[in-house]
N, C-alpha and C positions, 0 to 999 in steps of 0.2 A: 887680053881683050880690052880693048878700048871703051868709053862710052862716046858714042857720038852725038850725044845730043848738044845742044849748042850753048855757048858759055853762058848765056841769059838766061838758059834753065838748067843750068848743067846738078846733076846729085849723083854722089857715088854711085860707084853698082849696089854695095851693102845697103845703101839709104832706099834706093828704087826696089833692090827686092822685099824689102822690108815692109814696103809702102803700097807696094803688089799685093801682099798679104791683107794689107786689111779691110776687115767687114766692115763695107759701106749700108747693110742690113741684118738683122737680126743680130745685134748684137749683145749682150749679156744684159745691161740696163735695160735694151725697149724692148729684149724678152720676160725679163720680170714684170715689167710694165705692163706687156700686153695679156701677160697671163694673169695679173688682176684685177686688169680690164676684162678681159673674157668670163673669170671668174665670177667677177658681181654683173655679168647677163649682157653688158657690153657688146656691141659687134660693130666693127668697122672697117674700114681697108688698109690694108699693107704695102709700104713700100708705093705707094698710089704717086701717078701723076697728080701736077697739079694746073687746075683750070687758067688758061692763058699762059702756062709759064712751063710749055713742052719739054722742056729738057730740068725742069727742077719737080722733085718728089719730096711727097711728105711720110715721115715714119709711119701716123697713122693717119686716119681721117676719117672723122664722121661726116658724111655726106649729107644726110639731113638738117644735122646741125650744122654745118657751115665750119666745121673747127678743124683745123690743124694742129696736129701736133708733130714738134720735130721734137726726139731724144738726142743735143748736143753732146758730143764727146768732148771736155775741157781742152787736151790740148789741139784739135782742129778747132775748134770755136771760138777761143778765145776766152776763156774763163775767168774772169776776174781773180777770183780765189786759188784758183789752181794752176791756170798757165804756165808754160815754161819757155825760153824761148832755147835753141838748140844751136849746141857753139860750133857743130861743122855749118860750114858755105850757110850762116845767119842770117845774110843780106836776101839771097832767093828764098830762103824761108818765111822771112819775115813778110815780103811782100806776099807771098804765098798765102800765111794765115789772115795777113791783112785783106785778101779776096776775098776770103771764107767770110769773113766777118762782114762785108760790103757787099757777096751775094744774100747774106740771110738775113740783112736790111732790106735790100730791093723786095725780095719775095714776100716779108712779112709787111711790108709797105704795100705794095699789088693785092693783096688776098686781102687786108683792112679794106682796101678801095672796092674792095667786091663783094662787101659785106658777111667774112668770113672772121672767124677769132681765131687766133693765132697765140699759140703756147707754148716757150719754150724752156724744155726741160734740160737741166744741167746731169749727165750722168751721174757724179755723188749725190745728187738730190734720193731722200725717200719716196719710193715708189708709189707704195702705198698710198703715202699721202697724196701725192699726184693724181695716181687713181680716184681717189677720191673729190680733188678738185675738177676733175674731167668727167666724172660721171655728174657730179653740180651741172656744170656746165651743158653736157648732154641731155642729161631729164628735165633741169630746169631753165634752161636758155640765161643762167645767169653764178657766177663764179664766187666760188669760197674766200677767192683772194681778191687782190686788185690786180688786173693781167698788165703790164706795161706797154705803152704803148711807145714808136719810135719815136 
């Protein structure tokens, strides 16, 4: 069997089923997460659309407060620390992660512009801690840290 997909996106079979498999939701990091959020009285939404930007979801979201949070996976995300880049068909990939990175500009750009805060968490990051900067954030409309902006 063939792949037919076309040579400007072409990825093995083994790479595509591989890629098939993975959790784009509840994944091990934003379920620790959200069960320290839930734990310290937290409630929020799941997997939530997000306002103006129909086809992109946010991991959680407080709707009151205005706040996103997306839990990044390092190597879709682009992690400074952790990234790798991958030595089969490199070239599709690269542009590939290079989108990943250039959609969760646009979106975290868009949601500033609508007066929301936007938070993003690296999966090695402590959860806990996070937890704890995001519930700052949600009781007191104001952060532990300094959030960066684009």
């Amino acid at each position: 069997m063939t792949d037919s997909a076309s040579p400007a996106r072409s990825v093995d079979i083994t790479t595509s089923r591989r890629m098939s498999r993975q959790r784009t939701r509840d994944t091990e990091p934003e379920m620790l997460l959200r069960r320290e959020l839930h734990r310290r009285g937290l409630r929020y939404r799941v997997d939530a659309p997000l306002p103006g930007l129909p086809r992109r979801r946010a991991d959680i979201l407080f709707t009151r407060a205005k706040l996103a949070v997306f839990v990044d996976g390092c190597f879709w995300h682009g992690c400074p620390e952790h990234k790798t880049a991958p030595t089969n068909n490199g070239a599709w990939w690269a542009a590939k992660l290079a989108r990943n990175i250039e959609r969760d500009r646009v979106t975290d750009t868009h949601l500033r512009s609508h007066g929301w805060t936007v938070l993003r968490v690296w999966e090695h990051e402590d959860m806990k801690q996070e937890a704890t900067d995001i519930e700052e954030i949600v009781r007191h409309g104001k952060s532990a840290r300094r959030i960066p902006t684009p």
